[in-house]
CHARMM-style PDB file with segment names, atoms N, HN, CA, C and O in Angstrom:
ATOM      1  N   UNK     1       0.850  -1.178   0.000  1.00  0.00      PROA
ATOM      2  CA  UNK     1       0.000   0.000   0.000  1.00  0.00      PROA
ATOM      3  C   UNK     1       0.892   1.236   0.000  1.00  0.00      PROA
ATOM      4  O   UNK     1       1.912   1.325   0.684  1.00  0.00      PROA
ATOM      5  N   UNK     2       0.365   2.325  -0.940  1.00  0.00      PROA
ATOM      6  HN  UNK     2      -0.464   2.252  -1.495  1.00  0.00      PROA
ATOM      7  CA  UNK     2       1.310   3.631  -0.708  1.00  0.00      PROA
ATOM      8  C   UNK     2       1.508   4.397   0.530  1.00  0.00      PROA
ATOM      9  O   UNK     2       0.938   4.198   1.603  1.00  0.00      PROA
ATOM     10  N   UNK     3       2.450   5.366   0.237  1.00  0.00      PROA
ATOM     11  HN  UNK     3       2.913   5.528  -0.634  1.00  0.00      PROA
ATOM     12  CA  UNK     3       2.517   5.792   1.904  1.00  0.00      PROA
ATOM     13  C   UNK     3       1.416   6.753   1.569  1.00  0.00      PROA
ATOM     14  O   UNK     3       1.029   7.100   0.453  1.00  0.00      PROA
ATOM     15  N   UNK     4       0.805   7.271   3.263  1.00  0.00      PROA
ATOM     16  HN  UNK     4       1.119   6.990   4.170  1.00  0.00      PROA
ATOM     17  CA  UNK     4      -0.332   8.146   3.477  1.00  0.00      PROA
ATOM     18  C   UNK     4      -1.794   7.114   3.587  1.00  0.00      PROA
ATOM     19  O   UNK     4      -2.896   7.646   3.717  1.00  0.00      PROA
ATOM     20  N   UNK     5      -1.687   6.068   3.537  1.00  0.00      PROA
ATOM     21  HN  UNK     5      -0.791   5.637   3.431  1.00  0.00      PROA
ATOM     22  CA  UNK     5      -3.181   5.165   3.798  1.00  0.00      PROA
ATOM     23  C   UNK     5      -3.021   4.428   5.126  1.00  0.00      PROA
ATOM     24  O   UNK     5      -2.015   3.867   5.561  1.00  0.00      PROA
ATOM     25  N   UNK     6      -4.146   4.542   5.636  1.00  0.00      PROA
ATOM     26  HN  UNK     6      -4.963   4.997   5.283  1.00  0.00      PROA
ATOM     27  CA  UNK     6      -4.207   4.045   7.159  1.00  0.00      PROA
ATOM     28  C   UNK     6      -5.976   2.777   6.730  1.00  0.00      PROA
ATOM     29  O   UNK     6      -7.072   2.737   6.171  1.00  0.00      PROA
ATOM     30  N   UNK     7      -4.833   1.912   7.671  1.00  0.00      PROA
ATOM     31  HN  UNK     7      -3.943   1.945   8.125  1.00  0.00      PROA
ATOM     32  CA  UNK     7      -6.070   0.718   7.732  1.00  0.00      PROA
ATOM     33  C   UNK     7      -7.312   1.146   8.830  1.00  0.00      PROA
ATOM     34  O   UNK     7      -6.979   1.253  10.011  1.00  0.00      PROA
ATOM     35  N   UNK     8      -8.407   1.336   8.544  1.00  0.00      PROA
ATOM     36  HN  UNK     8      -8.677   1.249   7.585  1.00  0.00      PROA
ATOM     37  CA  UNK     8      -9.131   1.999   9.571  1.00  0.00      PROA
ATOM     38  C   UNK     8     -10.878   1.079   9.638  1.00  0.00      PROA
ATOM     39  O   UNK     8     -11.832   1.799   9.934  1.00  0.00      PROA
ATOM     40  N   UNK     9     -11.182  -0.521   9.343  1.00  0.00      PROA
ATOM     41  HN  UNK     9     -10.408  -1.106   9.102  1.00  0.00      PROA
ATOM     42  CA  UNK     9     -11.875  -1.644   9.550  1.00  0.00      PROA
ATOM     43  C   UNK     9     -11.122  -2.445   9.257  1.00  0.00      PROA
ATOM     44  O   UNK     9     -10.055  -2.223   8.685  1.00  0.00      PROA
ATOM     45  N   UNK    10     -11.757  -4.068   9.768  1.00  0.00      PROA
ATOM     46  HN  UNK    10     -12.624  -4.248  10.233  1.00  0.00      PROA
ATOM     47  CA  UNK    10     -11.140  -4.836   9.501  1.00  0.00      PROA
ATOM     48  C   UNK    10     -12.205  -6.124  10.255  1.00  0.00      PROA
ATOM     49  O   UNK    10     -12.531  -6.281  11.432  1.00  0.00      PROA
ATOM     50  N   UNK    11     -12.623  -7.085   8.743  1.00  0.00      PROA
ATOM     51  HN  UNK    11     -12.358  -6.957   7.788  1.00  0.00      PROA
ATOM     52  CA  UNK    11     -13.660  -8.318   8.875  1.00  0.00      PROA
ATOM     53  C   UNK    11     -13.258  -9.381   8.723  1.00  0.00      PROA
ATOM     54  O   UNK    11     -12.296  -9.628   7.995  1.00  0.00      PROA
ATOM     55  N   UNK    12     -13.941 -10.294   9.413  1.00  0.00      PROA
ATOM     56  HN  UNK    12     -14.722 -10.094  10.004  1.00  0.00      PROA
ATOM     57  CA  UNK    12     -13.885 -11.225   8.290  1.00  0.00      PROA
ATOM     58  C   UNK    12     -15.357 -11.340   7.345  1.00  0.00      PROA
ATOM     59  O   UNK    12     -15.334 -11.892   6.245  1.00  0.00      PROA
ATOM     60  N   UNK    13     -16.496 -10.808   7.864  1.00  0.00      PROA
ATOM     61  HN  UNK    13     -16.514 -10.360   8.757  1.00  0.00      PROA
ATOM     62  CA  UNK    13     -17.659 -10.715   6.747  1.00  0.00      PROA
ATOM     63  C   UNK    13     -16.855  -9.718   5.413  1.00  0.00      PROA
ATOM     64  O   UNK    13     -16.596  -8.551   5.703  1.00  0.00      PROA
ATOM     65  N   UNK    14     -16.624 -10.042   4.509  1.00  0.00      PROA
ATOM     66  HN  UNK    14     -16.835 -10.991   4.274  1.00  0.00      PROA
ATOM     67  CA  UNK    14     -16.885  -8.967   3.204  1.00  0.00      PROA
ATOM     68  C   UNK    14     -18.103  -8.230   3.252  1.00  0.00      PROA
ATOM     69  O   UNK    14     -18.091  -7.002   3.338  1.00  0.00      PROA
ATOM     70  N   UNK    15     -18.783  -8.661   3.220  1.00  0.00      PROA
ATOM     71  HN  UNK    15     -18.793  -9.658   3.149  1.00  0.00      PROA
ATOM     72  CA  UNK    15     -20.321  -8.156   2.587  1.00  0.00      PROA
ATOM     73  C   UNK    15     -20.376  -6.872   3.954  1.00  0.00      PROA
ATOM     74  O   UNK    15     -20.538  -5.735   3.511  1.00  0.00      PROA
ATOM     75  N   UNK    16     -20.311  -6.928   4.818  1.00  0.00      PROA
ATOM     76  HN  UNK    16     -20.179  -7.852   5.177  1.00  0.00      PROA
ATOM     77  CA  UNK    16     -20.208  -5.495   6.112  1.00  0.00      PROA
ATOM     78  C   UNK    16     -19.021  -4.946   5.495  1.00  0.00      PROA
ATOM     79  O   UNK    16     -19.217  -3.748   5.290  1.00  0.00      PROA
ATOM     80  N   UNK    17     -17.671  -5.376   5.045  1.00  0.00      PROA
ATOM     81  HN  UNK    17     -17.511  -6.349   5.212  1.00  0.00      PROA
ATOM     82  CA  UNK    17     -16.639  -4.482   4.860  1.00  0.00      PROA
ATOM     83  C   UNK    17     -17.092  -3.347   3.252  1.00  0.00      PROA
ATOM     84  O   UNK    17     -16.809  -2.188   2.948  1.00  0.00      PROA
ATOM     85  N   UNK    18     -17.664  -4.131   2.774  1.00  0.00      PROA
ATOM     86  HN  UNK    18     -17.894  -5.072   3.021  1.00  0.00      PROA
ATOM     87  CA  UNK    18     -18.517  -3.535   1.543  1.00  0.00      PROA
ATOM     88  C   UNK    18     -19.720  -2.856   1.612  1.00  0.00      PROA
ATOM     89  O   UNK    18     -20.228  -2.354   0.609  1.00  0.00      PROA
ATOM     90  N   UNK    19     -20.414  -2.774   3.152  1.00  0.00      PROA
ATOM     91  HN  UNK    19     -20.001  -3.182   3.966  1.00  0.00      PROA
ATOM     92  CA  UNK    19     -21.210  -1.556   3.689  1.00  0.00      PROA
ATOM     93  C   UNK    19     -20.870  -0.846   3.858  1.00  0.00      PROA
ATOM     94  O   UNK    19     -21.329   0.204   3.407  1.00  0.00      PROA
ATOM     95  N   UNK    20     -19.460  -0.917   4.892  1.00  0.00      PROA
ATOM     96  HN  UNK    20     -19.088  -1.769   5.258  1.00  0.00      PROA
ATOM     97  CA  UNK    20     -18.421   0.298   5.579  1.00  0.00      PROA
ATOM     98  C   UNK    20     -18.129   1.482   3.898  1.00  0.00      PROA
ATOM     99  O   UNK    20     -18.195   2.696   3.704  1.00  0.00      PROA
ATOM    100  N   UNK    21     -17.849   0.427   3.132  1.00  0.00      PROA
ATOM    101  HN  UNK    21     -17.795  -0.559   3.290  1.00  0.00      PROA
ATOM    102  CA  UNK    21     -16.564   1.142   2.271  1.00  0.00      PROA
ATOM    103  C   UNK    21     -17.864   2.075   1.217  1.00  0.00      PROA
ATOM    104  O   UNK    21     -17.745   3.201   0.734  1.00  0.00      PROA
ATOM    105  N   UNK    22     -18.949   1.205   1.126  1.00  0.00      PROA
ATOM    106  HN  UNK    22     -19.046   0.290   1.518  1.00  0.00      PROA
ATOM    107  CA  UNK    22     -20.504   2.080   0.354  1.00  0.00      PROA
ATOM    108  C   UNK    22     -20.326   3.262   1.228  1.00  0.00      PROA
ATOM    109  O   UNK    22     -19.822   4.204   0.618  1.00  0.00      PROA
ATOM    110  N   UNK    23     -20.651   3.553   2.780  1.00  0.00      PROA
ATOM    111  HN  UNK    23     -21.061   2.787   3.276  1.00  0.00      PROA
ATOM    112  CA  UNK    23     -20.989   4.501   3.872  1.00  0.00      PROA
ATOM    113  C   UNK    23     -20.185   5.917   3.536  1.00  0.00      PROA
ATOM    114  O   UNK    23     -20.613   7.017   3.186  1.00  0.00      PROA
ATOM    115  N   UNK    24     -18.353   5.250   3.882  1.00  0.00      PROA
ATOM    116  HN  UNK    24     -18.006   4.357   4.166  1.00  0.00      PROA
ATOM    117  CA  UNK    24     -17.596   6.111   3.832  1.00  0.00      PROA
ATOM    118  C   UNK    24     -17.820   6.798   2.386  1.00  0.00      PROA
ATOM    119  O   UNK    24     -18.202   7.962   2.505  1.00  0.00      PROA
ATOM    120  N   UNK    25     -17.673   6.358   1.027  1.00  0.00      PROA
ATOM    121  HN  UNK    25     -17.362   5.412   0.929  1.00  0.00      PROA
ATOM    122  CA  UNK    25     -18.104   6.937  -0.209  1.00  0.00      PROA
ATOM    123  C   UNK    25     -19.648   7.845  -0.290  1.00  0.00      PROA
ATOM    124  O   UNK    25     -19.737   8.787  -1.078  1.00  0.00      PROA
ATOM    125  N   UNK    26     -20.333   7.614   0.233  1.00  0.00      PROA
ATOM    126  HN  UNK    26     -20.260   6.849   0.873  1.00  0.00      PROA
ATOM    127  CA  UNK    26     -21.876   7.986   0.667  1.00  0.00      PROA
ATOM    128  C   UNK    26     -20.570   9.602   1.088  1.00  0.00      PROA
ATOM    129  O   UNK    26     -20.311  10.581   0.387  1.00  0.00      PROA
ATOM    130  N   UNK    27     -20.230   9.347   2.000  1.00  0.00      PROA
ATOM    131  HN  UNK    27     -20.439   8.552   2.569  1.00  0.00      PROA
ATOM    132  CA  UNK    27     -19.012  10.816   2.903  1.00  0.00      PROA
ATOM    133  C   UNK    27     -18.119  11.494   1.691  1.00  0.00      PROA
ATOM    134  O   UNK    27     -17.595  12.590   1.893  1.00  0.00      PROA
ATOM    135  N   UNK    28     -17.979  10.904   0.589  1.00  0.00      PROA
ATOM    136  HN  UNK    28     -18.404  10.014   0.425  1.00  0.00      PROA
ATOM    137  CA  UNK    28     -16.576  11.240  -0.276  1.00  0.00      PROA
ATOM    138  C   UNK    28     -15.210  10.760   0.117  1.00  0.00      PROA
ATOM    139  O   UNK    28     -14.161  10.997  -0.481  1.00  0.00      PROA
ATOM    140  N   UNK    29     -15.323  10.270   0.874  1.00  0.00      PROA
ATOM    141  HN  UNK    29     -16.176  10.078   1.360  1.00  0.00      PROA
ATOM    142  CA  UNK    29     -14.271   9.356   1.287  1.00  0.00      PROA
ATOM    143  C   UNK    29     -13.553   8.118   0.643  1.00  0.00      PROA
ATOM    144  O   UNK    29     -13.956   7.076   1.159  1.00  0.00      PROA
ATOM    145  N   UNK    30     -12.651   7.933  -0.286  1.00  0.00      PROA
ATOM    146  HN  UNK    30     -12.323   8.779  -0.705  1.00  0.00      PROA
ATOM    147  CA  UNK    30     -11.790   7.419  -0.900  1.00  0.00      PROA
ATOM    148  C   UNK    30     -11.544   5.872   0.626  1.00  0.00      PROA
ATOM    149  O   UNK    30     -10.897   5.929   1.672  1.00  0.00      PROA
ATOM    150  N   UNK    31     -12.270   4.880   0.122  1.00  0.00      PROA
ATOM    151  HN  UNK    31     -12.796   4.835  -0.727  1.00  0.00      PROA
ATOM    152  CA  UNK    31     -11.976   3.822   0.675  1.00  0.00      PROA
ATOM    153  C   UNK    31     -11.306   2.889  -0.185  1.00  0.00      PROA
ATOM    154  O   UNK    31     -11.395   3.137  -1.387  1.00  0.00      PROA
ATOM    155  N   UNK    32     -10.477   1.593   0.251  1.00  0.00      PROA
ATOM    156  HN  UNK    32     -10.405   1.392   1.228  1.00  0.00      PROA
ATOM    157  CA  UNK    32     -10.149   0.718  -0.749  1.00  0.00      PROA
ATOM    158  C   UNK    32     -10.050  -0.812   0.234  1.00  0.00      PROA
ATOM    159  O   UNK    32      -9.279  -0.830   1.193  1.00  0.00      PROA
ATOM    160  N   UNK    33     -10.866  -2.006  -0.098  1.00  0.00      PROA
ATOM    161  HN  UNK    33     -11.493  -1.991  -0.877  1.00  0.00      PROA
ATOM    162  CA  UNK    33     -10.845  -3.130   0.105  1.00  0.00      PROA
ATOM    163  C   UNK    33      -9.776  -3.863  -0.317  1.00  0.00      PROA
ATOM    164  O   UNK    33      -9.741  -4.175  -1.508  1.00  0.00      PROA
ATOM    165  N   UNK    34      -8.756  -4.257   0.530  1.00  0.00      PROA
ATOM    166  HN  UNK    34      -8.785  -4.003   1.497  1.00  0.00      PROA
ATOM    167  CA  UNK    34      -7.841  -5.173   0.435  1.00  0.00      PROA
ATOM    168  C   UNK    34      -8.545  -6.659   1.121  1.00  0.00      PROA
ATOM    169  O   UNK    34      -8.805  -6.632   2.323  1.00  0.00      PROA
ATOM    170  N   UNK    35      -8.835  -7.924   0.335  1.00  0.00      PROA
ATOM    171  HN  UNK    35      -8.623  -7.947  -0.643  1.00  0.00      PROA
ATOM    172  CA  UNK    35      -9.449  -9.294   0.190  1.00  0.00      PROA
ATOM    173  C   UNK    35      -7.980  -9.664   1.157  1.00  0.00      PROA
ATOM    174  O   UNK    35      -7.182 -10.051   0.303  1.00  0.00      PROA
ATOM    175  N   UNK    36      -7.555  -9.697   1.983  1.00  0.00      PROA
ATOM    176  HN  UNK    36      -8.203  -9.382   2.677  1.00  0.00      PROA
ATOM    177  CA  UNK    36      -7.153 -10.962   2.749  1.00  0.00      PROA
ATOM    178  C   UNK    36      -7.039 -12.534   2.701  1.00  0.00      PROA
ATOM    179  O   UNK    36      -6.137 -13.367   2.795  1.00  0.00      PROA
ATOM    180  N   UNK    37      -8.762 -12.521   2.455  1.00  0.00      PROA
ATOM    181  HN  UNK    37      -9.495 -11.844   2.379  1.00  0.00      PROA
ATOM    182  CA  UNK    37      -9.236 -13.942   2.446  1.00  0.00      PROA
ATOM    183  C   UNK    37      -7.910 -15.230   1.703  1.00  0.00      PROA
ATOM    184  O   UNK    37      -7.051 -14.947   0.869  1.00  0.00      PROA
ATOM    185  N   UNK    38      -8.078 -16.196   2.155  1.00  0.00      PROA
ATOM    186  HN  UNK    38      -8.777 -16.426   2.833  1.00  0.00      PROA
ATOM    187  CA  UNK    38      -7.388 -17.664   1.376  1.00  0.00      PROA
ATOM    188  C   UNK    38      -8.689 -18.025   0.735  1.00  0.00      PROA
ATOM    189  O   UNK    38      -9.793 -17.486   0.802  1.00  0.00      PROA
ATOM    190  N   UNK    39      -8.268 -19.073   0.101  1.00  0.00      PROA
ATOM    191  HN  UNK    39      -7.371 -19.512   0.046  1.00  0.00      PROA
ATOM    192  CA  UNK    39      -9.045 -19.505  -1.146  1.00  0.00      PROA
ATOM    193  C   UNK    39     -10.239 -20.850  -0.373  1.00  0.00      PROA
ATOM    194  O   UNK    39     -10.990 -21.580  -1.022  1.00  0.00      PROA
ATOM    195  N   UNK    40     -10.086 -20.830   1.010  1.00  0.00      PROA
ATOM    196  HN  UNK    40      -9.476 -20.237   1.537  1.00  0.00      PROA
ATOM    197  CA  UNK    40     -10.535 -21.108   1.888  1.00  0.00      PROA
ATOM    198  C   UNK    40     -11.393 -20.363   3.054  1.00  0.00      PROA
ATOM    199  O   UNK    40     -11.927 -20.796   4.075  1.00  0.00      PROA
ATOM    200  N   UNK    41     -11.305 -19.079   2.487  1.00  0.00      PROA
ATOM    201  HN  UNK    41     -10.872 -18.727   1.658  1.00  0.00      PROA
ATOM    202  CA  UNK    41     -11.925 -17.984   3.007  1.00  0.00      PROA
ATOM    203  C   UNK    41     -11.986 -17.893   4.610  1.00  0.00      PROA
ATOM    204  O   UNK    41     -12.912 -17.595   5.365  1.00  0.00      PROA
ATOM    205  N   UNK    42     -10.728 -18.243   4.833  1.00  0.00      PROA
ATOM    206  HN  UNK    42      -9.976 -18.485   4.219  1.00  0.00      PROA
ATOM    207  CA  UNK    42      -9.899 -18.391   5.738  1.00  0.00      PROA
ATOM    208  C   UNK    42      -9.106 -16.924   5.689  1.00  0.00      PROA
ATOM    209  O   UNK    42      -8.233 -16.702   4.850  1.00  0.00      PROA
ATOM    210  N   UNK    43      -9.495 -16.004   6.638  1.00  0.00      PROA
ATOM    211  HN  UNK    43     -10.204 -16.184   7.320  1.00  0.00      PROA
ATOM    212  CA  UNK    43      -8.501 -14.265   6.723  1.00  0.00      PROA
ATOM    213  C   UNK    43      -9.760 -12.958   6.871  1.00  0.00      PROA
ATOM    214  O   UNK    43     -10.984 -12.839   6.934  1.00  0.00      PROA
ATOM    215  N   UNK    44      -8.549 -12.154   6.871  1.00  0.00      PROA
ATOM    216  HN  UNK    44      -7.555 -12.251   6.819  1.00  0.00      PROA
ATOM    217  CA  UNK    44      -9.596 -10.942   7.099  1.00  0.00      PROA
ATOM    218  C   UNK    44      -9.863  -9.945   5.748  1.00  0.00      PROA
ATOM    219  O   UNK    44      -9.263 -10.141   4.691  1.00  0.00      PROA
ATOM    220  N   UNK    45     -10.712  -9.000   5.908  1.00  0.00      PROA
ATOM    221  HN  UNK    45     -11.199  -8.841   6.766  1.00  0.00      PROA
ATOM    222  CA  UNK    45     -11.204  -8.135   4.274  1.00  0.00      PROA
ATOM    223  C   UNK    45     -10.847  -6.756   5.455  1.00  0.00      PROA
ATOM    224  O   UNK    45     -11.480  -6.348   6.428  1.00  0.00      PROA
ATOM    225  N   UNK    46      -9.803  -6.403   4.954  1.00  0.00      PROA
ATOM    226  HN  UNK    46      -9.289  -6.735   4.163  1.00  0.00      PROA
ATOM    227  CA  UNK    46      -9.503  -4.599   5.379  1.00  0.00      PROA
ATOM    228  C   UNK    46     -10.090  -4.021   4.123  1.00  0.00      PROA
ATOM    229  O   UNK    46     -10.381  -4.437   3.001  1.00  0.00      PROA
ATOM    230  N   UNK    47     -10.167  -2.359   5.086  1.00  0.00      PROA
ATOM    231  HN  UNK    47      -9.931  -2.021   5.996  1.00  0.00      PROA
ATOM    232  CA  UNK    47     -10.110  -1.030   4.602  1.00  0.00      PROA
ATOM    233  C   UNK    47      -9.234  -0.299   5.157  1.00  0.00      PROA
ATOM    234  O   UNK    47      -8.753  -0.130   6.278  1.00  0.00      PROA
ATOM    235  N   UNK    48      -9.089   0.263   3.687  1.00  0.00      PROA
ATOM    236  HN  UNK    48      -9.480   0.125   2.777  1.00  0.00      PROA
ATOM    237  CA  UNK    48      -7.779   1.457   3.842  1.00  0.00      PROA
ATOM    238  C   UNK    48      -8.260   2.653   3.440  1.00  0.00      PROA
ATOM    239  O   UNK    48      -9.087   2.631   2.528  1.00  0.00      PROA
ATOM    240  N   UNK    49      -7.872   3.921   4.001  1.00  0.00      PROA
ATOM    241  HN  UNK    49      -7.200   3.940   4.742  1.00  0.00      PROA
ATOM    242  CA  UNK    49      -8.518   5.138   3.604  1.00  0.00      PROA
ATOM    243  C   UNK    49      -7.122   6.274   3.786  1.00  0.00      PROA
ATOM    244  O   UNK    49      -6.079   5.972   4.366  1.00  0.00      PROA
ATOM    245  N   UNK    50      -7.348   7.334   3.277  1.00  0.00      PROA
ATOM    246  HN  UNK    50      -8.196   7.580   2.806  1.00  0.00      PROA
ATOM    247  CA  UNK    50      -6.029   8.574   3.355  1.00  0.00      PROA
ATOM    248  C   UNK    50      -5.853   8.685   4.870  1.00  0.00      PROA
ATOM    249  O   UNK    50      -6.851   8.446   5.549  1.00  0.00      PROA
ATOM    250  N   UNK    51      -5.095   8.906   5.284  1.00  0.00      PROA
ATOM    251  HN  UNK    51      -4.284   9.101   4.733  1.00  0.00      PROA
ATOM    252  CA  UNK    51      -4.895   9.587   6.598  1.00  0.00      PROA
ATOM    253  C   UNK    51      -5.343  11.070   6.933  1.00  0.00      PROA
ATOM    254  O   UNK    51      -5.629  11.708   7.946  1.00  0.00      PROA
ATOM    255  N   UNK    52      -5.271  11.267   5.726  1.00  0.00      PROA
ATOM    256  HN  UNK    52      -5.039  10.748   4.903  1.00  0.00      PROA
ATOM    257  CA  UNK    52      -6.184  12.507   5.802  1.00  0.00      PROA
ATOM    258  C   UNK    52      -7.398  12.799   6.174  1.00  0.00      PROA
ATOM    259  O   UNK    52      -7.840  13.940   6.304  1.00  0.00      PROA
ATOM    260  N   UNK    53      -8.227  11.357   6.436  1.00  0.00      PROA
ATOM    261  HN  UNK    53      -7.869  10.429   6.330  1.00  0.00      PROA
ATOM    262  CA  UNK    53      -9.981  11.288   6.206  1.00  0.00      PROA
ATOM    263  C   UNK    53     -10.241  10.303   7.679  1.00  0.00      PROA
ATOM    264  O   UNK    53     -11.312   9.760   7.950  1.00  0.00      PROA
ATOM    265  N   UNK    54      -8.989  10.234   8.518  1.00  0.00      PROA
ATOM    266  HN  UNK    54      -8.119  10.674   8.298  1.00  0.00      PROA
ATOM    267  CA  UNK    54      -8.941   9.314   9.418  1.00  0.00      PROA
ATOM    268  C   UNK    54     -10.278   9.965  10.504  1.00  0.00      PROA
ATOM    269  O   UNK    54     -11.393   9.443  10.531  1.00  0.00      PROA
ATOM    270  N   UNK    55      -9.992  10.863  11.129  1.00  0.00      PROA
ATOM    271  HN  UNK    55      -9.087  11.287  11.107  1.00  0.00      PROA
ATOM    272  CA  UNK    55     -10.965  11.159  11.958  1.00  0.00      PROA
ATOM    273  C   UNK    55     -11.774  11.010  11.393  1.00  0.00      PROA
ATOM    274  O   UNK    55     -12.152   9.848  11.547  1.00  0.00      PROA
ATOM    275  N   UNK    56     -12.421  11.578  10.677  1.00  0.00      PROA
ATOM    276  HN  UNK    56     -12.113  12.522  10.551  1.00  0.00      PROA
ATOM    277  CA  UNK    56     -13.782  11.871   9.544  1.00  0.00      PROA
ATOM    278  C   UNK    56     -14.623  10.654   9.675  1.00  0.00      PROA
ATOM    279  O   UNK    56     -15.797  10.578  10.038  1.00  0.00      PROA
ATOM    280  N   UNK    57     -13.750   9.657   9.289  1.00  0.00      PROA
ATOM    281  HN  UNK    57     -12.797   9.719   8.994  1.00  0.00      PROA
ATOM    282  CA  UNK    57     -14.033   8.202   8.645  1.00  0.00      PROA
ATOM    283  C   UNK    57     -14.537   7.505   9.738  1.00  0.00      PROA
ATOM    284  O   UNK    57     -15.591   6.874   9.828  1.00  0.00      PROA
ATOM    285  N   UNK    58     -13.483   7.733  10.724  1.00  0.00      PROA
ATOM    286  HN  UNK    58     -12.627   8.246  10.651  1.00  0.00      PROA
ATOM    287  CA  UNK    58     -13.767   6.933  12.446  1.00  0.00      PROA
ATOM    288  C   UNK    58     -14.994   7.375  12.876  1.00  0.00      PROA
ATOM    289  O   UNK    58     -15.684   6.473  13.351  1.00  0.00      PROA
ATOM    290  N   UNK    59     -15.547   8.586  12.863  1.00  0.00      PROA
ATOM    291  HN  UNK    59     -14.987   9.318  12.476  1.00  0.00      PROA
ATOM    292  CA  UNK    59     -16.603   9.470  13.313  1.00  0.00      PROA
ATOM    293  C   UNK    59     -17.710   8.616  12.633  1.00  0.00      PROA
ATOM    294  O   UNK    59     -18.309   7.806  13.341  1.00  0.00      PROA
ATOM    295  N   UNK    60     -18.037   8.732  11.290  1.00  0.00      PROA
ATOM    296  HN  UNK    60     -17.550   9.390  10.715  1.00  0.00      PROA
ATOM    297  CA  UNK    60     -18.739   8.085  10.529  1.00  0.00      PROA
ATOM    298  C   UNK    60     -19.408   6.866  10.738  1.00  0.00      PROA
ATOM    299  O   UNK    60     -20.583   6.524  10.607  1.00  0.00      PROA
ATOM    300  N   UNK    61     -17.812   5.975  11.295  1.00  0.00      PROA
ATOM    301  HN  UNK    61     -16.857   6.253  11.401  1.00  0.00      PROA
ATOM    302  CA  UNK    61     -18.220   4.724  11.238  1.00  0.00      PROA
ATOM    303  C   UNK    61     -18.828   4.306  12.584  1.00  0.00      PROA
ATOM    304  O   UNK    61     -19.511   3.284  12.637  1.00  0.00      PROA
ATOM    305  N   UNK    62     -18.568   5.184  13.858  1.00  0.00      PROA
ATOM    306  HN  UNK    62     -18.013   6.015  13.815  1.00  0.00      PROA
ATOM    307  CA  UNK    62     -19.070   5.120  15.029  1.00  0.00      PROA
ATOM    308  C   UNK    62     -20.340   5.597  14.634  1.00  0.00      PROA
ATOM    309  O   UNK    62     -21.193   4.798  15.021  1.00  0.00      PROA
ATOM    310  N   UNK    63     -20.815   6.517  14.054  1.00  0.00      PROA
ATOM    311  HN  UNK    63     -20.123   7.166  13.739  1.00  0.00      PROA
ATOM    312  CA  UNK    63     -22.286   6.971  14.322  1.00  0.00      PROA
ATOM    313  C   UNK    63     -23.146   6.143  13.370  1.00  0.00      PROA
ATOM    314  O   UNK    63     -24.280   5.911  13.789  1.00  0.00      PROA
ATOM    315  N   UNK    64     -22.845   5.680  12.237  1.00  0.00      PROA
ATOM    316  HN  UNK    64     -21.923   5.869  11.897  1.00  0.00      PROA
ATOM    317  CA  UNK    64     -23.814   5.124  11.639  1.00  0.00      PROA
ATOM    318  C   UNK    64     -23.242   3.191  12.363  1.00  0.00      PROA
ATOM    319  O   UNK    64     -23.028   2.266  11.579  1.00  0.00      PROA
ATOM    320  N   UNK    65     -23.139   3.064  13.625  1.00  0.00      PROA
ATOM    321  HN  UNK    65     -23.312   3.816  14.262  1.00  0.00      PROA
ATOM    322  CA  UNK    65     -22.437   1.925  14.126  1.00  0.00      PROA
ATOM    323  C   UNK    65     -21.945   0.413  13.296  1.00  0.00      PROA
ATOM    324  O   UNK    65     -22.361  -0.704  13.604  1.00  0.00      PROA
ATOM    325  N   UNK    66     -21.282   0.620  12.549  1.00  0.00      PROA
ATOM    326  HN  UNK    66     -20.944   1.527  12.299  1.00  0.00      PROA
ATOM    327  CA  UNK    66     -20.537   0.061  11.604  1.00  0.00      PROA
ATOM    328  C   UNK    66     -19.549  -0.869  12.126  1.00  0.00      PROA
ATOM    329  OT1 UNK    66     -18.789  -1.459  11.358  1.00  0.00      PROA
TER     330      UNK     66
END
């Protein structure tokens, strides 16, 4: 990942990490899903967002309880 992105969720559901990352965009917020998963779906599904949008994002995700 480039520098300036902060991991800020982290699932193992996809389908919630793909609510989070709808929510934050709903905000303008530049999210990006990194799949973890094994081919056994075995791992976790992060989000990564700017560091720039960190508070913002955290705020967000606490109030709409995510």
């Amino acid at each position: 990942m480039e520098q300036g992105w902060v991991k800020i969720y982290t699932s193992s559901d996809f389908f919630k990490s793909e609510m989070v990352r709808q929510v934050l965009a709903e905000y303008q917020i530049v999210a990006v899903i990194i799949n973890k998963k094994n081919p056994y779906q075995i791992g976790d599904v992060e989000i990564y967002i700017h560091q720039d949008d960190f508070q913002e994002a955290l705020e967000i995700i606490v109030k709409n309880d995510l």
